[in-house]
C-alpha positions in Angstrom: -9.5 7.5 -34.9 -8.1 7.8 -31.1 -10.9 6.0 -28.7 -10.6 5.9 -25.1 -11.6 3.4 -22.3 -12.1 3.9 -18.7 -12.0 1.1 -16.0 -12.8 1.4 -12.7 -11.6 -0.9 -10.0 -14.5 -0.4 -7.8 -13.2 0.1 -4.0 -9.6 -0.2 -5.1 -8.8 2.8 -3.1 -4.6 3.7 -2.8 -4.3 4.9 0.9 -6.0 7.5 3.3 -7.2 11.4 2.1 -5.8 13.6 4.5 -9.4 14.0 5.2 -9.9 10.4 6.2 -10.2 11.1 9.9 -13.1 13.3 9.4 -15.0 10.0 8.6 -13.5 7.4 10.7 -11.6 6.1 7.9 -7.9 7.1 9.6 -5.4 4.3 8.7 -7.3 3.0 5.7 -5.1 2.1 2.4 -7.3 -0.2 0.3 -4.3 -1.7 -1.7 -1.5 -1.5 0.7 -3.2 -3.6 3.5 -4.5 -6.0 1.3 -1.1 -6.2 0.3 0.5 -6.7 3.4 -2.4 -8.9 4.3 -1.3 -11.5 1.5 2.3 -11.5 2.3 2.6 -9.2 -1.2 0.6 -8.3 -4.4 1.1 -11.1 -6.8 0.0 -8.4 -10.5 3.0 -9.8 -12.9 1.3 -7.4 -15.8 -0.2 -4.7 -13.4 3.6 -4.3 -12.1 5.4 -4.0 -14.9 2.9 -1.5 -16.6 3.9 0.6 -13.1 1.1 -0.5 -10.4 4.0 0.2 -7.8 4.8 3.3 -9.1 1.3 4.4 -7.4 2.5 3.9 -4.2 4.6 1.7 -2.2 2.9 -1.5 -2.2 4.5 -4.8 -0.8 5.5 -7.1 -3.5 4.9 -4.3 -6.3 7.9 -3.0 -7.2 8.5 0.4 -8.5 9.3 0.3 -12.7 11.4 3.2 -13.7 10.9 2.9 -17.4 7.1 2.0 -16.9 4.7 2.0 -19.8 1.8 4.0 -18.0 1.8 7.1 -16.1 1.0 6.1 -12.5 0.1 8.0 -9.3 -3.1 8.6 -6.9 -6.1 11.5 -7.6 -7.3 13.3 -4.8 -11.2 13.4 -4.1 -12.7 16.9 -3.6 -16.5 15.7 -3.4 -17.7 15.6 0.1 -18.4 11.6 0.6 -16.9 7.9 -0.1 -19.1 6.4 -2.1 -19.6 4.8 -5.6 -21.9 7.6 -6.7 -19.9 10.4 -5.5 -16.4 8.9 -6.9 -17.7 7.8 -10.3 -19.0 11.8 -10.8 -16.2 13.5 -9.9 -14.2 11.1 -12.3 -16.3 12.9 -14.8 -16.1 16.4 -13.5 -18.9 16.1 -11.0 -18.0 17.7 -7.7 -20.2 16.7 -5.2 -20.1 20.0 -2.5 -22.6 18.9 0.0 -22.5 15.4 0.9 -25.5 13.3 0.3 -28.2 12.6 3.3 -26.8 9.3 5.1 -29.2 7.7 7.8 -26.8 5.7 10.9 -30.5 5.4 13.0 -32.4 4.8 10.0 -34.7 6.4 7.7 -37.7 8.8 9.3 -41.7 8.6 9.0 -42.0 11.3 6.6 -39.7 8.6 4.7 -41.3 5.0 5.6 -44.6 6.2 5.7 -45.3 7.2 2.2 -43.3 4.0 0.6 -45.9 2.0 2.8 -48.5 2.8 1.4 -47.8 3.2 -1.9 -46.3 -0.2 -1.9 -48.8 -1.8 -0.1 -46.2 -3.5 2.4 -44.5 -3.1 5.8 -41.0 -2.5 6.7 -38.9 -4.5 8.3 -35.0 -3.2 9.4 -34.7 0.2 9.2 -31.3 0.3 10.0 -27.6 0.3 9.1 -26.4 -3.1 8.4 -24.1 -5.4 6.3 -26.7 -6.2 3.3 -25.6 -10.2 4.1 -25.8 -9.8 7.6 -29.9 -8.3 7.5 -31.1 -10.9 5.2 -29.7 -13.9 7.4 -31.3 -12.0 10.0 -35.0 -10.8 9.1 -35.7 -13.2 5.4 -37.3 -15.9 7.6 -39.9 -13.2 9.0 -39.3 -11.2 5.6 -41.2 -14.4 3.7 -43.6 -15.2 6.4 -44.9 -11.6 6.5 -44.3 -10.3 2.7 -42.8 -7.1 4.3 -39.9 -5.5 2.8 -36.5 -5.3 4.4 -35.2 -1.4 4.6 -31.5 -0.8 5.2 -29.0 1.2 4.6 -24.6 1.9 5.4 -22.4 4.8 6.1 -23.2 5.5 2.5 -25.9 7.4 1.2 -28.1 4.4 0.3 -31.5 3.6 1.0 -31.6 -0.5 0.4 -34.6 -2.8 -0.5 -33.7 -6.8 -0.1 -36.5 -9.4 -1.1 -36.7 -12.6 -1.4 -37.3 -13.4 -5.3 -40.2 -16.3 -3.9 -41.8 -13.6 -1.8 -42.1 -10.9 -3.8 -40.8 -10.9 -7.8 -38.5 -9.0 -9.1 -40.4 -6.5 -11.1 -42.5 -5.6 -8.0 -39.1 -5.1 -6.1 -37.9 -2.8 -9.1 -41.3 -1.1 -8.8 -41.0 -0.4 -5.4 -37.3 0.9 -5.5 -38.8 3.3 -8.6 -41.6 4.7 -5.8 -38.8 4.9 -3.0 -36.9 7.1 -5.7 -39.7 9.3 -6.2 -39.8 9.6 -2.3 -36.7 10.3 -2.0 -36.1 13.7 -3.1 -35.0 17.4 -1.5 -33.5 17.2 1.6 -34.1 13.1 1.5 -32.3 12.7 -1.8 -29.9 9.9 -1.1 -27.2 9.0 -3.7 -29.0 5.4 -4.5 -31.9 3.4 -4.6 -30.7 0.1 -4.6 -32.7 -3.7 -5.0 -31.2 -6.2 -3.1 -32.8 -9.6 -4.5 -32.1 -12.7 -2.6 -32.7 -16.5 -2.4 -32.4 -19.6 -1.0 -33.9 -21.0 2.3 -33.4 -19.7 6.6 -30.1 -20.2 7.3 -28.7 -20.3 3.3 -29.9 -17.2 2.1 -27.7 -15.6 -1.2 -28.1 -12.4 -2.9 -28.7 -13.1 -6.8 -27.0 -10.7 -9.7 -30.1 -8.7 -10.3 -29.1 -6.0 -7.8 -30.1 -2.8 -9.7 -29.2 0.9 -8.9 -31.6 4.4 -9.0 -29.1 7.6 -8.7 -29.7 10.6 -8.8 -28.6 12.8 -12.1 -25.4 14.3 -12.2 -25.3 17.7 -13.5 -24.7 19.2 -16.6 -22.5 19.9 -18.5 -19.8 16.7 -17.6 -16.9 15.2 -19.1 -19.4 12.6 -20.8 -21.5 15.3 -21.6 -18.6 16.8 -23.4 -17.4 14.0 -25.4 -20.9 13.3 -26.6 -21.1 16.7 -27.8 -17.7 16.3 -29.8 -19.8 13.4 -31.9 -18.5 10.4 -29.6 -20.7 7.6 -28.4 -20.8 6.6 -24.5 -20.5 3.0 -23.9 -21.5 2.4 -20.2 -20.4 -1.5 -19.0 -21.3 -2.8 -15.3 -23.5 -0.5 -13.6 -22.4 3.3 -14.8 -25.4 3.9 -16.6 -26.7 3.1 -13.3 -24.8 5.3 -11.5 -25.5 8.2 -13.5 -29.3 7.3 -14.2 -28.5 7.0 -18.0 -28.0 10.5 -18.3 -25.0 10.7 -21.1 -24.6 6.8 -21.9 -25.5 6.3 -25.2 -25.4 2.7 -24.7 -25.7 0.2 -21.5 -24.0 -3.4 -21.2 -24.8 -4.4 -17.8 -23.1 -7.5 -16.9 -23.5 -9.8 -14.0 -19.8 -10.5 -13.2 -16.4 -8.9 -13.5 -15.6 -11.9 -16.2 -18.3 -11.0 -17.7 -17.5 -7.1 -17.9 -14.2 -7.9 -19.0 -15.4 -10.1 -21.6 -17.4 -7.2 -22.7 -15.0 -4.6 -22.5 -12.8 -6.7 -24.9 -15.4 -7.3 -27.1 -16.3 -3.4 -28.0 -12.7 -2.1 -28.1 -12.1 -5.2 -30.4 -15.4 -3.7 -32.7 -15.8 0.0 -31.8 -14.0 2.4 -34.3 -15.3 5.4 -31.9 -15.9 6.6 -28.7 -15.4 6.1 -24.5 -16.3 2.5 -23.0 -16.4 3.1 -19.0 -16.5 0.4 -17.0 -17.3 -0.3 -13.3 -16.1 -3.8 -12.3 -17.6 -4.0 -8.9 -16.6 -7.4 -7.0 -14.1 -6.1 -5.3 -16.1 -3.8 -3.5 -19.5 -6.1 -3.2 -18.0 -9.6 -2.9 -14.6 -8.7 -1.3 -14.5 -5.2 0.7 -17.6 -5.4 1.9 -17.0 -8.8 3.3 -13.7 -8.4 5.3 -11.8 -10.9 2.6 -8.5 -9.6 1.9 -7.5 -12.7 0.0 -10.3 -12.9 -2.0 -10.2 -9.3 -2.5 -6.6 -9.9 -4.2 -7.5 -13.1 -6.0 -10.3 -11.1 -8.0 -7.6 -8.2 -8.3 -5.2 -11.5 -10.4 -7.9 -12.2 -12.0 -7.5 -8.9 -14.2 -4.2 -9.2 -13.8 -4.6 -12.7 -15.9 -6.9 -11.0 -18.4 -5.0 -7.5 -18.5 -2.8 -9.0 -22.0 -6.1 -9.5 -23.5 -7.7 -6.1 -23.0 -4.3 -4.6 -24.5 -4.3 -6.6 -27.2 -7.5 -4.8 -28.5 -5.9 -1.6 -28.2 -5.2 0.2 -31.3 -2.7 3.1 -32.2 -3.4 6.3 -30.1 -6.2 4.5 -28.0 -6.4 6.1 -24.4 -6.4 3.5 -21.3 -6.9 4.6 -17.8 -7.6 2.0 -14.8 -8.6 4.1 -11.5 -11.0 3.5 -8.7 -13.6 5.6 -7.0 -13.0 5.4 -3.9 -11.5 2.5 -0.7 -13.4 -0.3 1.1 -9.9 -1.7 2.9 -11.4 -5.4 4.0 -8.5 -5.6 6.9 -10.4 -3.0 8.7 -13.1 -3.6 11.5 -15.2 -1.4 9.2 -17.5 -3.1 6.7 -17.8 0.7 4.7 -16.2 2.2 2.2 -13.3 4.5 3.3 -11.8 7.7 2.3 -9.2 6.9 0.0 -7.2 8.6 -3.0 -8.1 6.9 -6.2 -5.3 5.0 -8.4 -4.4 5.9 -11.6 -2.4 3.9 -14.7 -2.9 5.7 -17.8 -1.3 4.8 -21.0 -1.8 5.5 -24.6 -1.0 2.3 -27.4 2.0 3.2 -29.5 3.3 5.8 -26.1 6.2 5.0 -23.5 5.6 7.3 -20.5 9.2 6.3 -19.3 7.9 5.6 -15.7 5.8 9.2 -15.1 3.4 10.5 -12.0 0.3 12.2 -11.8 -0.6 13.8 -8.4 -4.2 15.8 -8.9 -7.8 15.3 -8.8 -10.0 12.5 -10.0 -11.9 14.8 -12.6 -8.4 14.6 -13.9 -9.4 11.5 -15.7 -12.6 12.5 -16.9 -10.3 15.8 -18.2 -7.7 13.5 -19.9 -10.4 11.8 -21.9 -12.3 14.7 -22.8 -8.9 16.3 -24.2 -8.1 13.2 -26.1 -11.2 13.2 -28.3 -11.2 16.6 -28.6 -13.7 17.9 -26.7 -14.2 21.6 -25.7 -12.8 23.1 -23.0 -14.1 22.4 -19.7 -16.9 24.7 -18.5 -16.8 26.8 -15.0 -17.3 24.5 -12.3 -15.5 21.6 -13.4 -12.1 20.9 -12.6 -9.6 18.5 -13.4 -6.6 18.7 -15.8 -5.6 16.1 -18.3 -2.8 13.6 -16.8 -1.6 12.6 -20.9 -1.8 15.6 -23.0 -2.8 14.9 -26.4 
């Protein structure tokens, strides 16, 4: 029986939207200037599957005869961030964008999360999640008071210091801030930010956890559950869509971790989608301004790409995309407005070097089609890039 598996390079975006002035994001191309930035992509097993057939990517070369169908999806949600782009991967277009706060989050916001958490605010403002903790932890653990931010995303952020306030109390209080956050304050994410460590050496721990809001229904997921196929979320997608249509959650702390655990279930699943979010080069990498450790994490899948195909079975669906850019050789910390980009291939299939230009539902589309789901309903696009 045919399964399918969907990985997304978080951030990995493959050059400007034609749209990318519209949010300060003109110039941006995610893989191309981190190319140029190393002197050339060093991706021996992305490159000959046909990673510079996407686009022209220094050190990438172009494979006529590659194994995967490669090319760049177009976004038509109105935004750049994780939520937006992991949706509209699954037929979710996104019309209006979500609320985003530059000056920081008003009373009728603050005020309510106050006192139903008992605590002050510190921050309120947009600012690099690193950056805010180095800055306000010291008066964060003397005072007990929460640190608010938020980015050019819709986001609204909670950091604590684990010492200061424990985890489950920061979970708690990111559960009321999603209850707060609703109608026309209804950001994309709720996010905890624990950290730890002493003034001056502060460090974020794994436990960062997301609150979305739910994506509408009927999806691509939704549609593949109701042809009798299980959902296995890996990283944070069940996150990102609130667990709405993941059957099961692996959460996973790293990207060796997620990749360990994307092995593992296509080397025991007989049936069903695993969709992955490996998310360092976005939050370690883009975020960060590190070009070169923003391509060493990209050779690290590189190294374990063999591995992953080696679990593939006859007729099994791959596709590795992204949701959206965070270009690190930028001045902006942010995501950007980027195309997404695509390798699809199917074990046991030579797609002899072929493009796909479309839409990012376009993957969620191929998948759906390949299990043999029904036809898409009114309202979500997308067209299958492999046809069954």
């Amino acid at each position: 029986m045919p399964r399918a598996c969907v990985i997304v390079l978080d951030a990995v975006g493959a050059g400007e939207l034609p749209d990318a002035a519209e949010y300060g994001d003109e110039g941006s191309d995610t893989l191309g200037n981190v190319a140029k930035a190393v002197g050339g992509l060093d991706l021996p097993n992305l490159e000959a599957f046909g990673l510079g057939n996407v686009k022209e990517l220094e050190g990438c070369r172009p494979q006529p005869g590659a194994p995967a169908v490669a090319g760049r999806l177009v976004e038509r949600s109105k935004g750049k961030d994780t939520t937006t782009g992991h949706w509209e991967l699954m037929g979710v277009v996104t019309a209006q964008p979500f609320p985003t706060y530059p000056h920081g989050f008003p009373h009728d916001v603050l005020d309510p999360f106050m006192h139903r958490t008992a605590r002050g605010v510190l921050g309120n403002k947009a600012a690099s999640g690193t950056e805010i903790i180095d800055e306000l932890g010291e008066e964060h653990q003397r005072t007990g008071k929460w640190i608010v931010y938020t980015s050019a995303d819709s986001v609204f952020q909670i950091a604590a210091h684990v010492d200061t306030i424990p985890l489950d109390e920061l979970y708690h209080g990111c559960e009321i801030a999603r209850e707060i956050l609703t109608g026309k304050h209804a950001v994309g994410r709720v996010i905890a930010r624990p950290f730890e460590g002493e003034s001056g050496n502060y460090v974020r721990t794994a436990d960062r956890h997301d609150w979305s809001l739910k994506p509408r229904q009927p999806n691509y997921l939704t549609l593949v559950r109701e042809a009798g196929h299980k959902v296995h979320g890996v990283g944070k997608i069940r996150d990102i869509f609130a667990g709405v249509d993941i059957d099961e959650s692996h959460p996973t702390k790293s990207n060796v971790e997620g990749i360990t655990v994307t092995e593992q279930l296509l080397r025991e699943l007989e049936d069903g989608v695993v969709f992955v979010n490996l998310v360092e080069t976005d939050m370690l990498w883009g975020h960060r301004n590190d070009p070169v450790n923003f391509h060493r994490c990209l050779q690290d899948f590189d190294r374990r790409f063999p591995d992953r195909l080696a679990q593939l079975r006859q007729g099994d669906l791959l596709i590795i995309t992204s949701d959206h850019g965070c270009d690190p050789t930028t001045p902006s910390t942010d995501h950007s407005r980027e195309h997404a980009m695509l390798i699809a291939y199917v074990e046991g299939r030579n797609a002899g070097g072929a493009t796909h230009e479309g839409e990012f539902a376009d993957v969620g589309a191929t998948v759906n089609a390949w299990l043999g789901g029904k036809t898409s309903p009114r309202g979500v696009p997308g067209s299958p890039i492999i046809e069954p």
